[in-house]
C-alpha positions in Angstrom: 13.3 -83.3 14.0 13.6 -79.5 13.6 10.3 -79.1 11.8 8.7 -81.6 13.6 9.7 -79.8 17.1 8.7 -76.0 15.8 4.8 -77.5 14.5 4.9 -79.0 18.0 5.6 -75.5 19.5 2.9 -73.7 17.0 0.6 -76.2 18.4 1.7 -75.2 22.1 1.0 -71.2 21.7 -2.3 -70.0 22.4 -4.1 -68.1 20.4 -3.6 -65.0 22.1 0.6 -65.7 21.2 -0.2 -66.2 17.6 -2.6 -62.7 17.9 0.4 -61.1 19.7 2.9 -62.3 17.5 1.5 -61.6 14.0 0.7 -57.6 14.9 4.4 -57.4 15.8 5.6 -58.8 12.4 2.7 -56.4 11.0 4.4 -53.3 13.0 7.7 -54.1 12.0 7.2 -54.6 8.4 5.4 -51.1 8.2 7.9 -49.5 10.5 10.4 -50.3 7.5 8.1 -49.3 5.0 8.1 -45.9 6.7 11.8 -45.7 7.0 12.0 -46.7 3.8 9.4 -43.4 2.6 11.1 -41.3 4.6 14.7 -42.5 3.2 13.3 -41.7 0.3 11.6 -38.1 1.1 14.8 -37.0 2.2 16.5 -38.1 -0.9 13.9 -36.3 -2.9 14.6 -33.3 -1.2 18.3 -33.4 -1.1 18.1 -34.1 -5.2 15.6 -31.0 -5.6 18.5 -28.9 -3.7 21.1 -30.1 -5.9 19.3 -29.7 -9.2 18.2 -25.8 -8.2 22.1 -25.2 -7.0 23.3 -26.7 -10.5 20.8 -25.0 -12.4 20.8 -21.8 -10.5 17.5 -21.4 -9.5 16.3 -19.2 -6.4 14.7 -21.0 -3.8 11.0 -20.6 -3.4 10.0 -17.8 -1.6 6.8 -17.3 0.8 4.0 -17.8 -0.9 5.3 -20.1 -3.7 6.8 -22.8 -2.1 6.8 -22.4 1.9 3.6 -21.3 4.1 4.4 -19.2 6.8 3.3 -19.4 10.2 1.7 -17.7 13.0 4.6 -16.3 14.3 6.9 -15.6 10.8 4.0 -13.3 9.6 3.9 -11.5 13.5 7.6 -11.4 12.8 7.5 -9.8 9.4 4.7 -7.2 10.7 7.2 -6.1 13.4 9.9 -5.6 11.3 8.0 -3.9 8.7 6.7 -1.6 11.4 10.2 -0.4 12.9 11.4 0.1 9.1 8.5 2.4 8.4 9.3 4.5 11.8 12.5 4.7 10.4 11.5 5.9 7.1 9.3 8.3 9.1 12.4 9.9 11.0 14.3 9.6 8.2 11.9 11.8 6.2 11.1 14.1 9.2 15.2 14.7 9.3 15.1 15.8 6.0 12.5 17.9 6.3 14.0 19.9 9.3 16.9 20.6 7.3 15.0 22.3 4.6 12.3 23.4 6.3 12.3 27.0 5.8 12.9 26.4 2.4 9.4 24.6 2.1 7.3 27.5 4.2 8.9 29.5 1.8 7.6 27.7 -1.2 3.9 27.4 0.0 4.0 31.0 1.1 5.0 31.5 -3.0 1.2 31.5 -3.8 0.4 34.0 -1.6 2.0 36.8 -3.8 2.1 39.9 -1.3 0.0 38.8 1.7 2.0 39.7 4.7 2.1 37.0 7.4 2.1 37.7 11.0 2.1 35.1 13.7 0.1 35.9 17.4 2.7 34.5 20.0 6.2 33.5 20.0 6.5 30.1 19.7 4.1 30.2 16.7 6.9 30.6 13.8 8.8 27.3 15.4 5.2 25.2 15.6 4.4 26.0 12.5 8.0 25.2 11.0 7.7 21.5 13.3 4.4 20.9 11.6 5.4 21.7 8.0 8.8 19.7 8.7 6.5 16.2 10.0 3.9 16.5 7.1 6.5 16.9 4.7 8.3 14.0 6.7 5.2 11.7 6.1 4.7 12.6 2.2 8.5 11.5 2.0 7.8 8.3 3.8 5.0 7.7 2.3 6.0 5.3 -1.1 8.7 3.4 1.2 5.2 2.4 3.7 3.3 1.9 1.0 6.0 -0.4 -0.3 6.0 -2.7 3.1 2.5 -2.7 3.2 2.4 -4.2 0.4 5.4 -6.5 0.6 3.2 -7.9 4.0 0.5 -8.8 2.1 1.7 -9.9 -1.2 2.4 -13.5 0.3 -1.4 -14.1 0.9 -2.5 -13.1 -2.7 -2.7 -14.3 -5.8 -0.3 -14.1 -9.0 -3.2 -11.7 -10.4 -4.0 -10.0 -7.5 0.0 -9.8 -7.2 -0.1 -8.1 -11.0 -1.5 -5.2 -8.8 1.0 -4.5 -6.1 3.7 -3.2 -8.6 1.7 -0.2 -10.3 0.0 0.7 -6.7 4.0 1.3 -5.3 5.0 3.4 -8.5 1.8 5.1 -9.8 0.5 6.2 -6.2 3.3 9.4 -5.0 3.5 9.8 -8.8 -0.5 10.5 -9.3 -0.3 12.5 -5.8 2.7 14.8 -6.7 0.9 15.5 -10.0 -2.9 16.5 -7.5 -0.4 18.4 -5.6 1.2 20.5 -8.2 -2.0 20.7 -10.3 -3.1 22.6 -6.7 -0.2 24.4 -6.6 0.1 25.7 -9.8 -3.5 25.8 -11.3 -6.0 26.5 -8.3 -4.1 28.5 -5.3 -2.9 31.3 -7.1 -6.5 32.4 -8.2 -7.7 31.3 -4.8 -5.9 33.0 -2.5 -5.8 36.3 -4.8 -9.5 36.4 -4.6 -9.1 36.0 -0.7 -6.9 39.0 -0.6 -8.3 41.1 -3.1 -11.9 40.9 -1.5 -11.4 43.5 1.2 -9.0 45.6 -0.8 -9.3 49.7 0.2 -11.8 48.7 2.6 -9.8 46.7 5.2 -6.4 45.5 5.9 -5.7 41.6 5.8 -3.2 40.6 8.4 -3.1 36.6 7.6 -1.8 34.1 10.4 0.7 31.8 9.3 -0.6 28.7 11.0 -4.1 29.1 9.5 -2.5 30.0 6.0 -0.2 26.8 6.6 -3.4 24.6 7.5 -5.4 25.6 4.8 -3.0 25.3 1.8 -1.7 22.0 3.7 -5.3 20.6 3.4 -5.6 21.5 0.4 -2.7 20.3 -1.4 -3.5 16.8 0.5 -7.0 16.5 -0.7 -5.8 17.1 -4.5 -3.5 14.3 -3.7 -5.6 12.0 -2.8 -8.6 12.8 -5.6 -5.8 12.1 -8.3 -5.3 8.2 -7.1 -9.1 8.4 -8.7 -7.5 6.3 -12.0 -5.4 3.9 -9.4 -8.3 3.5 -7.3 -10.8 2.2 -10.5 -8.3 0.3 -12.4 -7.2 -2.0 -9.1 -11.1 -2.1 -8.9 -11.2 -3.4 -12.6 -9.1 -5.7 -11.7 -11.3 -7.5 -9.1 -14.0 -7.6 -11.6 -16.4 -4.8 -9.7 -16.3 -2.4 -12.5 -15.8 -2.4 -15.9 -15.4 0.3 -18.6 -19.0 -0.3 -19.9 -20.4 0.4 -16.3 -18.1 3.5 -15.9 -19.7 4.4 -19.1 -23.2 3.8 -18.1 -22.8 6.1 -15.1 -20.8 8.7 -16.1 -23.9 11.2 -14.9 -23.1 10.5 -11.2 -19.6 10.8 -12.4 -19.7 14.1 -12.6 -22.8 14.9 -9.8 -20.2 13.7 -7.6 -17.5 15.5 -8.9 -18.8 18.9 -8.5 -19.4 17.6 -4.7 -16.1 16.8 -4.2 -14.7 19.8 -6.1 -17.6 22.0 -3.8 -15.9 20.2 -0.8 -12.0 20.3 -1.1 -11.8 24.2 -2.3 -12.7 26.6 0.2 -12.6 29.2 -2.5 -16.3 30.3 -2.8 -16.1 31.6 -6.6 -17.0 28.9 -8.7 -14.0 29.5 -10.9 -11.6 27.1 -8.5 -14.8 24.6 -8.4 -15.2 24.6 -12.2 -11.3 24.0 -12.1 -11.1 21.0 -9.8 -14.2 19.7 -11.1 -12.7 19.4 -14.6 -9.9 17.9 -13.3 -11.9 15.5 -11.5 -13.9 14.4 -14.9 -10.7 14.1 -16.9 -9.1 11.7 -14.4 -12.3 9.6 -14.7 -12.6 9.9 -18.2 -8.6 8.6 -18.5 -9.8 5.6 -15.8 -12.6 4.6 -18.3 -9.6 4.5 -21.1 -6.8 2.6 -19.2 -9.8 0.3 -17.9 -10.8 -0.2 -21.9 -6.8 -0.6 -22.7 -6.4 -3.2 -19.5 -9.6 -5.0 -21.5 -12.1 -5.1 -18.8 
């Protein structure tokens, strides 16, 4: 009777019914299929969690194992912004506490050229400005250091390979321009500029434009001594290579002796000669570490 009674109600249902009732046993057999994924998701995950807390392991960081949105990188630029300014007044703090102890060290080059300043306030702007530049050149590996730490995420493990000698070699290579500046090209410099009108006239130097110029001069050194950093990073991209270096090592030095005519003010050639050799050795010691690296 029982059989015979539900075939009679199959019969009864229209064909819509059947339609109707067939996609709901459809949606409810995938709606436990995806319960049943997601059960299972979840498990995977919790047994990943489990295996990296027994075996130790670090979770994965941005970049390796979790991609970071809009708002996490907008985030990360913020905070990496405020911890530079802080770096920045740290540095400029430090610098105001020895300040006259710098002046006195870039007035060392000067030998006996007597310093006079043209209004009163001009001994304390000239001490503010030495104090902030000094402040940045302090600051200056920790920003270079969350620069990079902001873009590392979006690069690759090669490009990453790069990052690490960029942070340590960069104030190294600068402190060395600077003190080759210091120690190798001033002295002779500013001698010549003293000597030049010696028992003719009297030289009564400004301190602000003596403080400019040897400022501005020690920066530019800085800067053409990342030369090495600045080709092997390039080497690394594929864009040069040490048999291209080799092939144009001409224009190598053409452009040094513009660069060396351009950062000295000194208008012997002796400084030039100096900074352009300096120039050409830096290049030549790219074209080895570029041959060592084996590009």
């Amino acid at each position: 009777m029982t059989s015979e009674t539900h075939a009679e109600d199959i019969e009864q249902k229209s064909p819509v019914e059947l339609v109707s009732a067939e996609a709901a046993a459809a949606a409810l057999e995938e709606d436990a299929a995806d319960s049943k994924d997601s059960n299972g998701t979840a498990l995977s995950l919790l047994s990943d969690a489990l295996d990296r807390e027994k075996n130790n392991e670090p979770e994965p960081k941005d970049g390796e194992g979790h991609v970071m949105s809009v708002i996490e990188h907008l985030e990360e630029l913020r905070m990496g912004i405020i911890r530079s300014i802080l770096a920045v007044v740290i540095g400029v703090s430090v610098a105001l506490i020895f300040g006259k102890d710098i002046l006195r060290i870039l007035k060392l080059p000067a030998g006996n050229i007597q310093f006079q300043a043209l209004s009163l306030e001009e001994p304390i702007l000239v001490y503010l400005k030495v104090s902030f530049y000094s402040g940045l050149v302090i600051a200056a590996p920790f920003i270079l250091n969350e620069l990079c730490r902001f873009i590392a995420p979006g690069l690759t493990v090669k490009e990453r390979k790069i990052v690490l000698p960029i942070v340590i070699c960069s104030p190294l290579l600068f402190f060395a321009g600077a003190s080759f500046a210091y120690f190798c090209v001033l002295p002779s410099m500013l001698h010549f500029f003293a000597s030049f009108g010696e028992g003719v006239i009297q030289v009564n130097q400004r301190l602000d434009f003596y403080i400019s110029l040897v400022s501005s001069f020690l920066l530019y050194m800085g800067l053409c001594f990342q030369l090495p950093l600045l080709i092997c990073a390039l080497s690394f991209t594929g864009l040069v290579t040490s048999h291209l270096l080799l092939k144009f090592w001409r224009y190598a030095i053409f452009v040094a002796g513009i660069v060396a005519a351009v950062v000295t003010p000194d208008p012997t050639a002796f400084s030039m000669l100096v900074t352009m050799a300096a120039l050409i050795a830096l290049y030549g010691l790219s074209i080895i570490l570029v041959k060592f690296m084996g590009k």
